[in-house]
LOZA-594152 format. One record per residue: x negated, z, y negated of N, C-alpha, C in turn; residue in three letters. Coordinates in steps of 0.02 Angstrom, whole numbers, padded with zeros to 5 digits, always signed. Layout:
BEGIN
XZYXZYXZYALA...
***
This chain:
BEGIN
-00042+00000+00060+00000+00000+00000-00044+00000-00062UNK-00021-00063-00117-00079-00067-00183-00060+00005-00209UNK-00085+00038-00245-00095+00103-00297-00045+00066-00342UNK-00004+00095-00382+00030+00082-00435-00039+00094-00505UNK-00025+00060-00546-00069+00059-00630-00046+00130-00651UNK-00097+00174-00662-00092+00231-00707-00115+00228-00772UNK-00104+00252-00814-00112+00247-00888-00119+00350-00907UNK-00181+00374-00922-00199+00430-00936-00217+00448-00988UNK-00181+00483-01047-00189+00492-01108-00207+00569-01120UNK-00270+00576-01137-00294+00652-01145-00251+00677-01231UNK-00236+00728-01228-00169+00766-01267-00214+00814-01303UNK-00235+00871-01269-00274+00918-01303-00280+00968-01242UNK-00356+00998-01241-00360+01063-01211-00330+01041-01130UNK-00282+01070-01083-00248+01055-01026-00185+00992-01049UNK-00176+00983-01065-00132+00926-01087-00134+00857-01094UNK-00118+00829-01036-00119+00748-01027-00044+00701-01018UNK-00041+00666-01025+00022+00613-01041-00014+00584-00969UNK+00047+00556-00944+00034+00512-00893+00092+00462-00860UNK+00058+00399-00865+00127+00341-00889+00097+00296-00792UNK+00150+00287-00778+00152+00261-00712+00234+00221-00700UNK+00216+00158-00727+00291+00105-00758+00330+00134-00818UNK+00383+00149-00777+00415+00183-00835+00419+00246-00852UNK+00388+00269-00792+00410+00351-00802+00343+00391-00842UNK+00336+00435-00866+00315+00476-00893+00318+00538-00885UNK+00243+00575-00846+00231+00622-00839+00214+00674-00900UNK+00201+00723-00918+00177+00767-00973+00180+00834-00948UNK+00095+00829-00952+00081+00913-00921+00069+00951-00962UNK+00070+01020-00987+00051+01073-01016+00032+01053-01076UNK+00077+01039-01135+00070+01010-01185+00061+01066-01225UNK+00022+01038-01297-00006+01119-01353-00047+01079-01376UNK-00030+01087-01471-00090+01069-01522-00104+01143-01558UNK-00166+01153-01551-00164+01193-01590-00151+01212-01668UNK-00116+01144-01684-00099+01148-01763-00045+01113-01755UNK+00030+01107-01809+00052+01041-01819+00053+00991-01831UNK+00032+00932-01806+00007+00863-01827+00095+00823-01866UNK+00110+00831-01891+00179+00806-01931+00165+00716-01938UNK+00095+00694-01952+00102+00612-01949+00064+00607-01876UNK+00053+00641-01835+00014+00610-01782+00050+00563-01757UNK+00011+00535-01700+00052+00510-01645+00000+00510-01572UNK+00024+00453-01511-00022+00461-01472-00099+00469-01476UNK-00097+00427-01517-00167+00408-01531-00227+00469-01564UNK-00183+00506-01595-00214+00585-01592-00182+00633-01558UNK-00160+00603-01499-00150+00658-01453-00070+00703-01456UNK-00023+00675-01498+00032+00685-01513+00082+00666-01487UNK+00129+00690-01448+00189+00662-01431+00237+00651-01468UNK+00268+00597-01477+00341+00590-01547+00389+00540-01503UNK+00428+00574-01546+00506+00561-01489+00531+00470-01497UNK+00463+00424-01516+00466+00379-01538+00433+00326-01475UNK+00368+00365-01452+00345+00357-01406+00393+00369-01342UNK+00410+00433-01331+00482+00460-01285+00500+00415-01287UNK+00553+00389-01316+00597+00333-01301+00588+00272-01268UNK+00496+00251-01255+00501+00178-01213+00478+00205-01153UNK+00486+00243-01116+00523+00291-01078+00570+00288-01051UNK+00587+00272-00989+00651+00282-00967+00674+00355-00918UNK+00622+00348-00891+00610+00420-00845+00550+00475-00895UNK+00573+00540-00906+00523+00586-00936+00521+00647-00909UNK+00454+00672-00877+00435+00741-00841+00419+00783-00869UNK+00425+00818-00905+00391+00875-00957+00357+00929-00892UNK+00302+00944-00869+00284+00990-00846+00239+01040-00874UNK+00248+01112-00859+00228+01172-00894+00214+01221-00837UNK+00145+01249-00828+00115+01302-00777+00135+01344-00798UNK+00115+01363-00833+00130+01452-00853+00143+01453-00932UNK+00160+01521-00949+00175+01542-00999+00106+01555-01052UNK+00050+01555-01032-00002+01536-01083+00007+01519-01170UNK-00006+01539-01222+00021+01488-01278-00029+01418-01263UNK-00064+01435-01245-00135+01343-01242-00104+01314-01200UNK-00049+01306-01164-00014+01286-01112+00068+01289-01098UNK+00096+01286-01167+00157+01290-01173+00176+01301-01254UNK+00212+01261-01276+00216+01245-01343+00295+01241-01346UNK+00343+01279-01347+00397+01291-01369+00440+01229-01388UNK+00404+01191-01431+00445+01149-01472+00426+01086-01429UNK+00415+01078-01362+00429+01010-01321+00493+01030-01310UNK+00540+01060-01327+00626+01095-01293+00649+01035-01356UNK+00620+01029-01409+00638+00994-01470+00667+00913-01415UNK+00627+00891-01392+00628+00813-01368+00697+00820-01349UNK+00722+00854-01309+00784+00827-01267+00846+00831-01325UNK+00843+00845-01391+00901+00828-01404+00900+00757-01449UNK+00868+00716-01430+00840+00649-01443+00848+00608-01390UNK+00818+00630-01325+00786+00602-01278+00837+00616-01217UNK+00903+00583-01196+00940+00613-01151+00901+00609-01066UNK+00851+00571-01043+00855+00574-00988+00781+00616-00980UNK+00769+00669-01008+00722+00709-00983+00731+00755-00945UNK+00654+00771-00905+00671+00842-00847+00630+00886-00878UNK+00624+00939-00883+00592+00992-00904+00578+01029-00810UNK+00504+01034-00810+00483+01079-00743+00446+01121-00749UNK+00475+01179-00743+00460+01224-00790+00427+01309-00730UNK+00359+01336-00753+00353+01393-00707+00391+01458-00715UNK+00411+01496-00668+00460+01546-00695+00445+01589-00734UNK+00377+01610-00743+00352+01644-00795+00346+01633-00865UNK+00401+01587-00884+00399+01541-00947+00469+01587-00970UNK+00476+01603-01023+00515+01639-01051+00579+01579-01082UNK+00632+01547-01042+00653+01488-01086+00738+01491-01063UNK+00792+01472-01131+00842+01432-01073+00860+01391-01125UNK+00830+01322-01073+00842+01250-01114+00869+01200-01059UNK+00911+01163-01092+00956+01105-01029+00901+01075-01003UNK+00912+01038-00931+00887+00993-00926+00806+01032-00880UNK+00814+01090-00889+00747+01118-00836+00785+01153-00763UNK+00724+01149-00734+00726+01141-00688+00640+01189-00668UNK+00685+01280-00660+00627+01322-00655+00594+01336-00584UNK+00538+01338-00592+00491+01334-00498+00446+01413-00516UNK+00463+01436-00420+00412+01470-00417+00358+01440-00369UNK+00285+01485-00373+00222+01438-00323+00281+01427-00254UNK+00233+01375-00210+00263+01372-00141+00331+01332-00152UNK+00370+01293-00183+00402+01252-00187+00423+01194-00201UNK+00480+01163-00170+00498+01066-00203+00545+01068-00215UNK+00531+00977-00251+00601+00977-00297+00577+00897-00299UNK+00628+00863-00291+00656+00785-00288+00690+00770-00333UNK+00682+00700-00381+00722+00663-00400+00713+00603-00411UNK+00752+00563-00405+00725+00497-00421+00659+00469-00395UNK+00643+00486-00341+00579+00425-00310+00527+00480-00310UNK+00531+00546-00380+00450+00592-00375+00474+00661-00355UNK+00439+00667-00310+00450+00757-00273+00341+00768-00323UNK+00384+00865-00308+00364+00905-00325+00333+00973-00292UNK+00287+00963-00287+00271+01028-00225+00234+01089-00275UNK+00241+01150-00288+00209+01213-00327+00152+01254-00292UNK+00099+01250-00304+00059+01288-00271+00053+01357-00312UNK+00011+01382-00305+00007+01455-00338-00072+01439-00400UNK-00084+01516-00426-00142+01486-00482-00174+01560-00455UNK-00236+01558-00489-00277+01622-00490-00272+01660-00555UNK-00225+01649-00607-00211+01680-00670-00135+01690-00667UNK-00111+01649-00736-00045+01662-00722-00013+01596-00699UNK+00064+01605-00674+00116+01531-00669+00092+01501-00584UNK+00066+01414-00590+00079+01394-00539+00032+01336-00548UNK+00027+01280-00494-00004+01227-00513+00045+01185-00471UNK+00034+01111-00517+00084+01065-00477+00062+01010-00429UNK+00083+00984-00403+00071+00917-00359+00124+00869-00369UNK+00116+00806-00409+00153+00769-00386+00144+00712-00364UNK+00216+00693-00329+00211+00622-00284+00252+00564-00302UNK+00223+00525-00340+00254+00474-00362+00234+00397-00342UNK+00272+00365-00319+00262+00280-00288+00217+00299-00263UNK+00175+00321-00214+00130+00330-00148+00079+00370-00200UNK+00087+00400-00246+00019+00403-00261+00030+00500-00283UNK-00024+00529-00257-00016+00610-00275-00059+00624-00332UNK-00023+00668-00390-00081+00697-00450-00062+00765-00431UNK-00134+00794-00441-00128+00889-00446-00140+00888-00500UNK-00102+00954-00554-00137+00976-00607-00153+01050-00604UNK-00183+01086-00623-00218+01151-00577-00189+01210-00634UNK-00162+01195-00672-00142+01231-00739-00205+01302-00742UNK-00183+01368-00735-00256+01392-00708-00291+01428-00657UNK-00266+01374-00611-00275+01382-00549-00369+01374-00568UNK-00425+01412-00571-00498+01393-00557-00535+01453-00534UNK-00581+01470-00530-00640+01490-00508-00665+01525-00551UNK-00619+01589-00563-00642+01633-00642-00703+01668-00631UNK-00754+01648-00624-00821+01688-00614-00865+01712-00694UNK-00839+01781-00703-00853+01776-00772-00911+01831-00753UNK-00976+01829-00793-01040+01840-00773-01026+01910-00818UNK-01009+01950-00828-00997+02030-00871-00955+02058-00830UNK-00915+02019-00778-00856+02050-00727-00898+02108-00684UNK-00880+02140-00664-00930+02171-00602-00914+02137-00524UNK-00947+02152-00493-00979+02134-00444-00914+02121-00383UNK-00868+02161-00380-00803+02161-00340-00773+02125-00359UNK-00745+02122-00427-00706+02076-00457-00726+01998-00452UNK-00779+01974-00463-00801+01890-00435-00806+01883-00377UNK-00812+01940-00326-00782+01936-00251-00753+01911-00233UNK-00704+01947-00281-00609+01964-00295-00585+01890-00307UNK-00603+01880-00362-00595+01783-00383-00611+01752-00333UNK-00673+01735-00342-00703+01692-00279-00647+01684-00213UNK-00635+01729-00165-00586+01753-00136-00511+01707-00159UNK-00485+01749-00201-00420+01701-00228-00433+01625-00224UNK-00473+01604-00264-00475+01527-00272-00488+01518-00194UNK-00523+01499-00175-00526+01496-00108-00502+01496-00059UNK-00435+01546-00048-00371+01546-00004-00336+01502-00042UNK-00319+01497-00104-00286+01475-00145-00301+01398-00110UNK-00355+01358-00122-00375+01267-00110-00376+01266-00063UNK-00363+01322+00005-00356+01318+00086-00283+01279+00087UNK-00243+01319+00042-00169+01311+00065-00164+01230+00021UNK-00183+01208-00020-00187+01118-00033-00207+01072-00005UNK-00281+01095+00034-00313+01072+00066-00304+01026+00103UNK-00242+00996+00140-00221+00948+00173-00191+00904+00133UNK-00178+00901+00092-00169+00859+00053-00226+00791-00001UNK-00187+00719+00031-00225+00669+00003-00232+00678-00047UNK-00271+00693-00133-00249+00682-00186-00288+00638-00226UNK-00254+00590-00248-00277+00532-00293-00291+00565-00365UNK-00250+00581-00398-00308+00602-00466-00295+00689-00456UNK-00324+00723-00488-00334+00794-00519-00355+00824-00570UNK-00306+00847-00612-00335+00863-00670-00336+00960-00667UNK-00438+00993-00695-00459+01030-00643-00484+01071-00710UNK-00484+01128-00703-00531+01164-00774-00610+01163-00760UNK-00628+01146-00845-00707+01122-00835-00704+01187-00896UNK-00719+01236-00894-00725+01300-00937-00778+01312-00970UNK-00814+01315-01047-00871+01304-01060-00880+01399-01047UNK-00824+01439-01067-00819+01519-01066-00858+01538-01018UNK-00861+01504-00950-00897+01524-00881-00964+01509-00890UNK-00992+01494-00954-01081+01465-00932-01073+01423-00888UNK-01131+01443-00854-01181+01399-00824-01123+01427-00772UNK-01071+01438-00766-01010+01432-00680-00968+01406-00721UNK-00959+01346-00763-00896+01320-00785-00890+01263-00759UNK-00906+01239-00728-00881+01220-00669-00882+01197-00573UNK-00892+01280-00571-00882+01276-00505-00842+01279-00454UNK-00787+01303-00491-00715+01291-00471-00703+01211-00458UNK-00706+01161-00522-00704+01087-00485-00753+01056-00450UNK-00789+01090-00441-00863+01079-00398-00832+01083-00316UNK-00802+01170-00311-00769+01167-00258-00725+01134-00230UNK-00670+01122-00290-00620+01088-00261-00631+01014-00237UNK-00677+00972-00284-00676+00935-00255-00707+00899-00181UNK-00773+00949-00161-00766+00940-00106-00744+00953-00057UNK-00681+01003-00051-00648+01017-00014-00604+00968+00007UNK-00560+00928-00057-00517+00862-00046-00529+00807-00084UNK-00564+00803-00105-00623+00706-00111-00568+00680-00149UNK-00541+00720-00206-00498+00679-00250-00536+00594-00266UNK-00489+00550-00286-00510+00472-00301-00537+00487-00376UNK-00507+00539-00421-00548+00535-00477-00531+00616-00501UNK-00577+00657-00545-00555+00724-00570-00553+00727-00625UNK-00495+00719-00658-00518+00731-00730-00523+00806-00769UNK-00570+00824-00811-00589+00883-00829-00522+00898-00896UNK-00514+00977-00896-00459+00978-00945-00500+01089-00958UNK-00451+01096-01005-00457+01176-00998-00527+01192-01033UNK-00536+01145-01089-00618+01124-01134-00611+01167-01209UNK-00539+01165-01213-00509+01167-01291-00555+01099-01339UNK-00592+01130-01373-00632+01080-01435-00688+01078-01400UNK-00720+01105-01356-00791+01107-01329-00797+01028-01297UNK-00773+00952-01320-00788+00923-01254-00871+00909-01240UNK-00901+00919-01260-00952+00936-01236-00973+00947-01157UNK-00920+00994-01140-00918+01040-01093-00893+00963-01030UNK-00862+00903-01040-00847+00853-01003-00900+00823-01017UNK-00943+00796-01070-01012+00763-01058-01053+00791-00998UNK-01073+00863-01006-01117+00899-00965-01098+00893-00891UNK-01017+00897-00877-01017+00901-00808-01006+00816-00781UNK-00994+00758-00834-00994+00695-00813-01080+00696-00779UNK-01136+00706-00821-01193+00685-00809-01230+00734-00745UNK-01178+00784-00717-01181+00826-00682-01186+00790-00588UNK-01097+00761-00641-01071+00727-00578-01122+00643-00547UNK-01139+00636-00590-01181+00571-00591-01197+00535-00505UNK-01211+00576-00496-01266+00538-00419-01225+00580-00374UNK-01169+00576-00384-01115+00626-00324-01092+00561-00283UNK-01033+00617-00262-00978+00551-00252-00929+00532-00290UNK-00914+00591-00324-00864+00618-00372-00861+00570-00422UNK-00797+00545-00442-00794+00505-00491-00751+00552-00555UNK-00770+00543-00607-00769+00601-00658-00772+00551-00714UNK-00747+00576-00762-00712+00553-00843-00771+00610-00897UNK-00803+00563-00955-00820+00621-00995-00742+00611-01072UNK-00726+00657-01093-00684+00642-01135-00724+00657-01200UNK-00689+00624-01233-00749+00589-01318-00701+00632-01362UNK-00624+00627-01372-00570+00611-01408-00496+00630-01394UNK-00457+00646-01439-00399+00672-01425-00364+00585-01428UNK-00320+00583-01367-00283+00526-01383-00331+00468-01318UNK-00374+00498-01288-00429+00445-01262-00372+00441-01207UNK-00397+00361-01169-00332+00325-01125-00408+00313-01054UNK-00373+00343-01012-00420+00336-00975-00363+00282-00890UNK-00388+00235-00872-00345+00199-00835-00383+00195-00756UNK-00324+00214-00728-00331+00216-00642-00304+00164-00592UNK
***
């Protein structure tokens, strides 16, 4: 079966747009400012864009503010055929969602939904659309913070780890994975792990805020792997699969 054309628009921080025909994915959206003239192209969603759109996924991990921005609830009274998928730890009641805890699915229209769990707060998602699977890890990673004591990165280590056991069988074509500059020299060993555990087709790095930097370092990281990896330059950058 050919791969369907993906179209990957980096948003900000964890937040990517993701266009596959008509439908439209949108993960964990958040500017840290109001952009009032933006648009895609700096990383902005406007209900202008929405509209050539026929199918729209709004997805949201957790309740985070870097990872949930209130005013995507704004779109649907514009935009009638949106889904809102939403983690239960999200404080919300808006039409049109459709709340998940980890460990569950949800079908409509051609894309199921499977919830895994995270090592912070909320959930991470999987989806399956026209043959093709995306994970987004919301913050699901490998919190190895070097001031923690000694039990506690055990402790992590541990979590993540049972945590990518229970995915683990799963094919996944893209993944979008935290590349953390906060972790030092362990920011990213969480996508280090994951990806050799399941040989994603491509990983894209997210969970940077303004540091992208932090995607240069682990592109030239990834270099002589197998791993095929994205450095991101830009808010609004279109990266195609």
């Amino acid at each position: 079966m050919n791969r369907p054309r993906v179209k990957i628009v980096y948003l900000f921080h964890s937040g990517y747009a993701v266009e596959i025909g008509e439908r439209l994915f949108i993960f964990d959206y958040f500017q840290p400012e109001p952009m009032p003239e933006g648009n895609l192209t700096d990383g902005v969603i406007t209900t202008e864009y929405l509209k050539t759109k026929s199918k729209i996924y709004v997805l949201v991990s957790h309740n985070h503010p870097d990872h949930y921005d209130s005013m995507i609830l704004e779109w649907a009274k514009s935009i009638p055929d949106i889904t809102y998928i939403i983690s239960s730890d999200v404080q919300i009641d808006g039409k049109h969602c459709k709340i998940m805890n980890p460990y569950e699915e949800w079908q409509q229209d051609g894309v199921g939904v499977k919830t895994f769990g995270s090592t912070d707060e909320g959930l991470s998602f999987l989806v399956e659309v026209d043959g093709l699977k995306i994970f987004h890890a919301g913050d699901l990673n490998w919190w190895h913070w070097k001031g923690d004591t000694k039990a506690n990165q055990e402790r992590a280590e541990a979590m993540f780890k049972a945590e990518v056991d229970k995915i683990a069988s799963q094919a996944i074509d893209i993944v979008f994975f935290p590349v953390d500059q906060r972790l030092e020299e362990f920011y990213c060993i969480g996508a280090e792990y994951f990806a050799a555990k399941l040989h994603p087709a491509l990983l894209v790095p997210m969970h940077f805020g303004d540091v992208l930097g932090t995607t240069k370092a682990f592109a030239e990281k990834m270099k002589n792997t197998s791993l095929v990896t994205v450095e991101i330059t830009h808010r609004g950058q279109t990266i195609f699969f």
